[in-house]
C-alpha positions in Angstrom: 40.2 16.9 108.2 42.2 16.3 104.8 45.2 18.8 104.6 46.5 19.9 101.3 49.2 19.2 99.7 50.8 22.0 98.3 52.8 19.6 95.8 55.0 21.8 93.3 56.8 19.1 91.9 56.9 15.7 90.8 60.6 13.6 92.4 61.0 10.9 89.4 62.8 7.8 90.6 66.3 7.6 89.2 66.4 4.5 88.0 63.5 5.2 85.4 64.8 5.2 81.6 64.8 8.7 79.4 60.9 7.6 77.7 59.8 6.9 81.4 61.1 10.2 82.5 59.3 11.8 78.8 56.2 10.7 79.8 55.7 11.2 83.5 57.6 14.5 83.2 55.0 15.8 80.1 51.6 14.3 82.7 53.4 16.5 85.7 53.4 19.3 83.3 50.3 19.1 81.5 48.7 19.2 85.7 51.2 22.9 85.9 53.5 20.3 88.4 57.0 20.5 88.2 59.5 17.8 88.1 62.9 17.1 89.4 65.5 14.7 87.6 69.1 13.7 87.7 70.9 16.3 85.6 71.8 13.8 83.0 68.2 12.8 82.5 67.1 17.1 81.8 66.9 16.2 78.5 64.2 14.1 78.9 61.7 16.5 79.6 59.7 18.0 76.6 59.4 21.6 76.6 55.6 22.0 77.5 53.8 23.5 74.2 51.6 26.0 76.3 54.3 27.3 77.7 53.8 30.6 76.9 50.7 30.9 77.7 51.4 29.6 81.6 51.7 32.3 83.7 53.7 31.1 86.4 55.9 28.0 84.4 56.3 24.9 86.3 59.5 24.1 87.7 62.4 21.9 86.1 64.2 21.4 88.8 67.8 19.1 89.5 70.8 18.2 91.3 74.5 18.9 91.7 76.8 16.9 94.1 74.1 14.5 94.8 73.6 12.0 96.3 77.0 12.3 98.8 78.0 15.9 98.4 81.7 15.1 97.8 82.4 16.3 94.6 85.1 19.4 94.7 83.1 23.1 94.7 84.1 23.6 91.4 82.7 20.4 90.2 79.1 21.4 91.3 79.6 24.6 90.1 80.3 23.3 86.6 77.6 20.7 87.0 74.7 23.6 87.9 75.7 25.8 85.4 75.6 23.4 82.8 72.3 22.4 84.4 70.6 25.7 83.9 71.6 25.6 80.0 70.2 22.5 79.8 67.1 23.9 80.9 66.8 23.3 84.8 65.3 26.4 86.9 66.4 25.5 89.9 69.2 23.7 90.7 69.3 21.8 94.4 72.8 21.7 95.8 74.0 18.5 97.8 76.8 19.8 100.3 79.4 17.8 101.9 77.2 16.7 105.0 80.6 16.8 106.7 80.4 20.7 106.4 77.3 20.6 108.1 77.4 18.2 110.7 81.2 19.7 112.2 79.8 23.0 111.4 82.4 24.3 109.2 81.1 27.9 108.1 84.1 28.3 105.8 83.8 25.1 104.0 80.0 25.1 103.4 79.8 29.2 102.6 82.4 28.6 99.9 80.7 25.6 98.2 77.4 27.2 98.3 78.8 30.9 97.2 80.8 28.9 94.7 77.9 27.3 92.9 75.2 30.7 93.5 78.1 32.7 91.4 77.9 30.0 88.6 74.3 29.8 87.5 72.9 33.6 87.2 69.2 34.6 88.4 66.4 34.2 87.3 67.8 30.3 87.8 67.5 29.7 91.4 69.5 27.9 93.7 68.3 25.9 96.6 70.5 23.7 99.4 69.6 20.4 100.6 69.8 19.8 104.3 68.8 16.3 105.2 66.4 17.1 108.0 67.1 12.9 108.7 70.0 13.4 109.3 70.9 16.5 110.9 69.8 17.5 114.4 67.5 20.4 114.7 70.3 22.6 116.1 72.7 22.2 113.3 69.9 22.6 111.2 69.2 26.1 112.0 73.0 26.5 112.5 73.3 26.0 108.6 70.5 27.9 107.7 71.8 31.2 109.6 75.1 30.4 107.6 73.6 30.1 104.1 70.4 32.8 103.8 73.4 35.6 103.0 75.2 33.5 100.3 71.8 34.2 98.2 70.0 30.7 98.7 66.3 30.7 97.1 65.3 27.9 98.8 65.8 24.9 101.7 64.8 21.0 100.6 64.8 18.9 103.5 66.1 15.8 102.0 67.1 14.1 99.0 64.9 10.9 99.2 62.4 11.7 102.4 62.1 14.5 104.5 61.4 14.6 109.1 58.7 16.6 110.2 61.0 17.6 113.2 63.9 18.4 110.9 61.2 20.7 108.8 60.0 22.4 111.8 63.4 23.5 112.7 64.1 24.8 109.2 61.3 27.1 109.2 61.6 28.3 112.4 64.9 29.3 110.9 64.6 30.5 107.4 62.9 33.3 105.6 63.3 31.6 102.4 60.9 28.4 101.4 61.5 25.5 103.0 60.4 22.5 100.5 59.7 18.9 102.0 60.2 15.5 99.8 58.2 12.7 100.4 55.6 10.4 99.3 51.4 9.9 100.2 52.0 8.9 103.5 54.5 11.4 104.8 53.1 14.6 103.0 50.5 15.4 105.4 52.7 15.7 108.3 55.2 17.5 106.4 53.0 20.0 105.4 51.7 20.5 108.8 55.5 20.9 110.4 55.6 23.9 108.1 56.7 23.2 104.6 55.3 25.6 102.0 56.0 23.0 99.2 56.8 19.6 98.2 58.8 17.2 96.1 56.5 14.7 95.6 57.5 10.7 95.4 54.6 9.0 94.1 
């Protein structure tokens, strides 16, 4: 049996130029799909002109700290506020993976508390854990850390998400866990429990 894929956005490659990103950013929208783009690229994407009469408005969603996570707090701060001016709903944080993996509470709270004060709700803010990465343990470690600091949202990778590392996420958060991956790896994503994906097509 086919399993659906609850795909909520569109992941366009960053290497493709500001009219590539026009265009497949305005087909995502016209199909109510979100898209996700390098902050310098939100721009790009043309307001869609039903927008108003949408009811629920697809998501623009980006970046800040990515791809390493070792930009300063403030630095990401500054780059998601900025962000949500420039139009992005949702802004997906890239902490320092060193943080995560030698568990340091302090350090990751403060980066992640940093950037939630800069960009005000309705914008929300999620937190990339790379679910490739990060053992299941430390995985739910940094998810019982970060559900107080006011995260909207989990996405289990930057480039490709594990259905193990997803699994462990959503046995740990009460917030959306969102997988990223292409044709091939959606299905199993979706069945290890994510409510969402990033697609890469």
């Amino acid at each position: 049996m086919a399993v659906e894929l609850p795909i909520s956005s569109l992941l366009i490659n960053p290497a493709a130029t500001f009219d590539e990103i026009r265009e497949q950013s305005a087909d995502a929208l016209r199909q109510a799909m979100g898209v996700v783009v390098e902050p310098s690229m939100l721009t790009a994407i043309a307001p869609h002109p039903d927008a108003a009469d949408i009811p629920d408005t697809p998501t623009i969603a980006t970046f800040a700290g990515f791809p390493t996570g070792k930009h300063h707090s403030l630095i990401k701060a500054t780059e998601a506020r900025f962000a949500v001016q420039q139009g992005a709903t949702i802004v997906a944080l890239v902490p320092d993976v060193a943080h995560v993996q030698q568990r340091q509470s302090t350090a990751l709270i403060t980066e992640v508390a940093t950037c939630r004060e800069s960009i005000p709700r309705p914008a929300q803010l999620a937190v990339v854990l790379e679910t490739t990465v990060l053992d299941p343990a430390t995985l739910q470690w940094a998810v019982r850390q970060l559900q107080p600091v006011g995260v909207d949202a989990f996405i289990a990778g930057t480039t490709g998400s594990s259905p193990e590392g997803i699994h462990a996420l959503t046995s740990a958060s009460s917030v959306p866990v969102i997988g990223v991956g292409g044709h091939e790896s959606a299905p199993a994503l979706v069945e290890a429990g994510a409510g969402a994906l990033w697609a890469i097509f």
